[in-house]
N, C-alpha and C positions, 0 to 999 in steps of 0.2 A: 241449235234451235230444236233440232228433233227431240234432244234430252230432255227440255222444259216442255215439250207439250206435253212427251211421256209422265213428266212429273205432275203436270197438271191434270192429266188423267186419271193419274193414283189419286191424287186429293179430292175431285169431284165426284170419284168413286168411293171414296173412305165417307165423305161429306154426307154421299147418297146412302149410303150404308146406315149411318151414324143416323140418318133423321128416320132411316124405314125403321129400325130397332127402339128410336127413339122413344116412341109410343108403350111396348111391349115394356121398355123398363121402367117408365113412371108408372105402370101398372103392376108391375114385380116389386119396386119401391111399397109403393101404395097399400099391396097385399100384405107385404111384411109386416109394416106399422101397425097395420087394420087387425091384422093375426094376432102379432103381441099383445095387441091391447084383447081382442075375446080370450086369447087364452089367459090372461092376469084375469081376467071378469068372472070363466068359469072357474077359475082357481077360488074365488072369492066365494063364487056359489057355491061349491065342494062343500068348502070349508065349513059355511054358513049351515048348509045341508047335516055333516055331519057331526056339530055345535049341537043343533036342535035332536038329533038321533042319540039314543045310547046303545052307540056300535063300539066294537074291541078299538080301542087305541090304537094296538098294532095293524091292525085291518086300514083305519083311519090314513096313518103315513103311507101306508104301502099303495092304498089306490091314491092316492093326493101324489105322489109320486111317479107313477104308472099313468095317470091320464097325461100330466105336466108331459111327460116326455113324449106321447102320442101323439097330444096337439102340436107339439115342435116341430114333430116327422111330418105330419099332417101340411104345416106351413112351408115346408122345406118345399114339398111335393107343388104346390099350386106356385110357390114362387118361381121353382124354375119352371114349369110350363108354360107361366106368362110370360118366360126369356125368350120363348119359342121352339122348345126342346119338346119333343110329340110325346105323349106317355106310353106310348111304347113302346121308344130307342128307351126311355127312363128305365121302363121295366126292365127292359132287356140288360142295361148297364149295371141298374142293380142287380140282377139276378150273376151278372158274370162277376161285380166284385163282391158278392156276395160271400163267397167260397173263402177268398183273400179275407174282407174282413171277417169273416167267421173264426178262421186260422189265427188273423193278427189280434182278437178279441175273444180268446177262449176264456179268459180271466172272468173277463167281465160276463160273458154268458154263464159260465161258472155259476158267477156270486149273482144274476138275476136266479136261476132256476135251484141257487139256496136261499134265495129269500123268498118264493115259492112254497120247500119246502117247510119254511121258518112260519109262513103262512098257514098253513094245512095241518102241521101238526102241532104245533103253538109250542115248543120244550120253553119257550120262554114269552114274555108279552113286557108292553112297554110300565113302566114301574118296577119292575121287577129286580130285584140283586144278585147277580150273577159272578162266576168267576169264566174266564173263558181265555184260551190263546195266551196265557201268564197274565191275563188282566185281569181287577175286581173294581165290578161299579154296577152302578144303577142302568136300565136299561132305558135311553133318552127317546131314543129315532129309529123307524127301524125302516130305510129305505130299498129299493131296489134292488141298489147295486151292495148296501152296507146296512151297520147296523154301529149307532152312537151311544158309548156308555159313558156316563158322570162317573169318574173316580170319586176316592174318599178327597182328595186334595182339589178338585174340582175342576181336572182337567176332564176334556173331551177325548176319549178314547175311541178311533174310528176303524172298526173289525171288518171284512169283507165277509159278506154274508155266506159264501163257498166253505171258506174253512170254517165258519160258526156253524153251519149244515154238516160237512163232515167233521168236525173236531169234536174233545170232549167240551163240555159243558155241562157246571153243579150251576143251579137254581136252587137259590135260599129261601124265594120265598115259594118252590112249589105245593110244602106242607105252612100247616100255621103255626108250629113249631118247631125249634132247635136242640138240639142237646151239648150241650159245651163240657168239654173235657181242660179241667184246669188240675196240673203238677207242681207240688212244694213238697223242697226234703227238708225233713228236718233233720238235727245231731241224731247220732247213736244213743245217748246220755239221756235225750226229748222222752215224756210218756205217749208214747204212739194214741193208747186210748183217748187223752187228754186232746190230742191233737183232733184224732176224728170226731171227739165231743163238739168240739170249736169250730169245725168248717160243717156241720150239721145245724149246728144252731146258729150260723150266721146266715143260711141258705132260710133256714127256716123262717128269721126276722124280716128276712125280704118280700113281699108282698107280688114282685115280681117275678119271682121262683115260682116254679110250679110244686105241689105236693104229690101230684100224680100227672108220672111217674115220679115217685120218692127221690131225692137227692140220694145218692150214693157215695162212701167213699172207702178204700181199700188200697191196702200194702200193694203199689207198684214195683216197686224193684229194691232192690238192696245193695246202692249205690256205693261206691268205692270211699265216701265222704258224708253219707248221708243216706235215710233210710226215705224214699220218694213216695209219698203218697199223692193217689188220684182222686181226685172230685168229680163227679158228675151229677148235672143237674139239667132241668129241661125249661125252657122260659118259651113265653110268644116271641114275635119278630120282630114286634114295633119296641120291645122294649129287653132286646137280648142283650144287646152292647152294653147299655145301663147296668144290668145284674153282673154279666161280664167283669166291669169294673170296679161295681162294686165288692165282688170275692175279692178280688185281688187286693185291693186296697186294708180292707177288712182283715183278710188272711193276716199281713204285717202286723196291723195294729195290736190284733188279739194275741196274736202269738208274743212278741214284745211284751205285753201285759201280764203274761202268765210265766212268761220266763223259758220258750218252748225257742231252741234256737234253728235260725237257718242258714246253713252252712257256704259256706263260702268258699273258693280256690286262696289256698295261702300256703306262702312258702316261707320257712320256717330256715333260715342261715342260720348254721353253728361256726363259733369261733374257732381256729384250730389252735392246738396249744404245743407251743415248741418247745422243748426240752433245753 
């Protein structure tokens, strides 16, 4: 008998527990919900805000980013103090794991204070085409902790803004021009002049080309199979690729036309002959 009063005692004590707390967490519920929902409303303002404003792009994600995760810390904060946790055992517990996560999240502090720098000194902004870390794409998002690039094949490339802050990084579109460098050998037998006639005047018909700086082309090497000449030429950005492709294309054709050969690996079996 002693055993079930005792039992009964834990249960009228858990009961009492259970309904004093009870209060403190439909209002720590309450808050959460309430929270989520201001913070999706300012999110909407932000956005709306910076819709109507012509601010950097990159600026754009990175504070839309940086509030988002404020108001979350902000919400964390009032919910547990409506559990009944005083804010300054909070303070205090943050401040002691503090150190711990500091230690277990140097990554991520890392890639916040390179997307900081990524901020401030702008080596790159969103549109932009970059290669970076073995990757090349367009530059999508540029958040917080990251930075998202659109490949050519149209994946999501997602870089940590740390090593995009210390790493290298070419930005293609930081000038508004390119210079492309395109190589074809032709035979020994080929008229060389003939040749740089034909990649001059094919640069020349393209409207895409620039004139100034002049197309160049000049005896690169003196290949073991073939004599390598260089092209170079200068185009805008919006329209490099196109020229791009079109020398290449062109090169073939005209040379074929004229009778100008491009040499190729071949290996040539002799029969042996027995006696």
């Amino acid at each position: 008998m002693e055993e079930l009063e005792n039992y009964q005692d834990y249960i009228d004590q858990a009961v009492e527990w259970s309904f004093s707390i009870l209060p403190n967490l439909i209002t720590a519920i309450i808050t959460f919900f309430v929270g989520v929902w201001v913070i999706r409303l300012i999110n909407k303002m932000v956005r709306r805000f910076f819709a109507k404003k012509d601010y950097d792009e990159t600026l754009e994600s990175f504070l839309q980013s940086f509030i988002s995760v404020i108001l979350k810390a902000l919400v964390f904060v009032l919910v547990v103090t409506q559990l009944g946790v005083k804010t300054s055992s909070l303070v205090a517990l943050v401040g002691a794991a503090g150190l711990a996560i500091g230690l277990a999240l140097q990554g991520s502090l890392a890639n916040f204070a390179g997307g900081v720098l990524i901020l401030i000194f702008k080596p790159f902004k969103v549109g932009d085409f970059i290669s970076a870390q073995g990757v090349d794409g367009t530059v999508k998002e540029i958040s917080i902790f990251n930075t998202k690039l659109s490949t050519f094949g149209n994946q999501i490339a997602i870089i940590p803004n740390g090593q995009l802050s210390n790493g290298n990084v070419i930005n293609y579109n930081m000038e508004n021009t390119r210079r492309d460098k395109f190589d074809v050998g032709i035979g020994y037998g080929s008229n060389i002049k003939e040749a740089k006639e034909i990649l001059l005047k094919i640069c020349a018909e393209n409207p895409s080309i620039n004139t100034e700086p002049a197309p160049e082309v000049y005896v690169g090497e003196l290949g073991d199979s073939s004599v390598n000449l260089t092209l170079r030429f200068w185009a805008n950005n919006d329209v490099f690729w196109p020229a791009h492709f079109y020398v290449i294309e062109q090169t073939k054709l005209r040379f074929d036309a004229a009778g100008i050969e491009i040499p190729f690996p071949q290996r040539v079996m002799h029969k042996a002959v027995m006696d």
